[in-house]
C-alpha positions in Angstrom: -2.6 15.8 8.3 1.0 15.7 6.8 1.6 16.8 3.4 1.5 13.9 1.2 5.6 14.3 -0.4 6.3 14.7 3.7 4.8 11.7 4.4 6.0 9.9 1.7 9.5 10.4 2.6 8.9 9.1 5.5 7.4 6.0 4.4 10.4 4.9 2.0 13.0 5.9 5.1 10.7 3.3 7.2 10.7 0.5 4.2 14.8 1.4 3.6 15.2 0.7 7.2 13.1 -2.7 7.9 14.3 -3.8 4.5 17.9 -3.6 5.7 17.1 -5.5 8.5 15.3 -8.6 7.1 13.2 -9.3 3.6 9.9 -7.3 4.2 7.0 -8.0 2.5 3.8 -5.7 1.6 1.2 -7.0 4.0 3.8 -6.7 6.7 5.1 -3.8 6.2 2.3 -2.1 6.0 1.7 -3.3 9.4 4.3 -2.1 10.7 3.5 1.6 9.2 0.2 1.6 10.8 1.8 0.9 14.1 3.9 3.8 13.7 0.6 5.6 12.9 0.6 5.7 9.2 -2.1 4.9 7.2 -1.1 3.9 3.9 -3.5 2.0 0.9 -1.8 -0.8 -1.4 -2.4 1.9 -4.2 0.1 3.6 -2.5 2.4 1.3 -1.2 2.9 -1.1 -3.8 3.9 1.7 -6.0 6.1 2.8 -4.2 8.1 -0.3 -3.2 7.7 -0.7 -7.1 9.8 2.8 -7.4 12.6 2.0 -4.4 13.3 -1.3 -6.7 13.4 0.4 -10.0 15.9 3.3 -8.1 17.8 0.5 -7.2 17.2 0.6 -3.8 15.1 -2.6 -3.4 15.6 -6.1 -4.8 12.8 -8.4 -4.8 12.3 -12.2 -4.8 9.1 -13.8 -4.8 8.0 -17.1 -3.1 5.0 -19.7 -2.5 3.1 -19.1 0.7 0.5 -21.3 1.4 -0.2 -21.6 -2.4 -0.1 -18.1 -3.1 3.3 -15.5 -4.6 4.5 -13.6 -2.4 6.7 -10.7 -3.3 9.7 -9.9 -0.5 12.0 -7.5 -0.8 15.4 -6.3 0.3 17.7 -2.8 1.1 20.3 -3.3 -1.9 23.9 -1.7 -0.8 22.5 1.5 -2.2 19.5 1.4 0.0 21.4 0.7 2.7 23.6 3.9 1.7 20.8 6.2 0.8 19.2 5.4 4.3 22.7 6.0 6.0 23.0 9.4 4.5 18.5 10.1 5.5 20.3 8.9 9.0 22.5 12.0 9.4 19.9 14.1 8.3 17.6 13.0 10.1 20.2 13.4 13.3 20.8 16.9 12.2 17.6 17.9 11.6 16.4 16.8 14.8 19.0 18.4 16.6 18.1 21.8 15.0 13.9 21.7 14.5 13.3 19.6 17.8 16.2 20.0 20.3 16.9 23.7 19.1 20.5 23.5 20.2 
């Protein structure tokens, strides 16, 4: 099992990502994590879409569906930068720890 700060980091690089795409919401993105294998609890989640927002990484807006709030939240121009500079690292990490170049 991954160390917990590992696999947080990858959790917020996956939420940076599909919130640059489109508005993400909880439910769905945790979805998306488990298809990607990662098991991840709304104690854990919402917290730390909570923190992404507060970094300024994350804006949210909330809307009524089907009668209920529902939170949805997008990569600011910051997230969007942070996740461009985890992009090169990622590049070069994988280049060193996986294609051993």
């Amino acid at each position: 099992m991954l160390d917990r700060e590992f696999f947080l980091g990858f959790i917020k690089i996956h939420i940076l990502y599909h919130a640059s795409k489109e508005s993400i919401f909880g439910t769905e993105i945790a979805q998306e994590l488990a298809r990607h294998g990662y098991s991840i609890s709304p104690g854990t989640l919402y917290p730390t879409l909570h923190r992404l927002e507060k970094a300024g990484y994350l804006k949210s807006s909330s809307q009524v569906v089907e009668g209920k709030v529902r939170k949805y939240y997008l990569a600011t121009s910051a997230g969007k930068r942070v996740l461009e500079q985890s992009k090169k690292k990622i590049r070069e990490l994988v280049t060193e720890v996986i294609e051993e170049r």
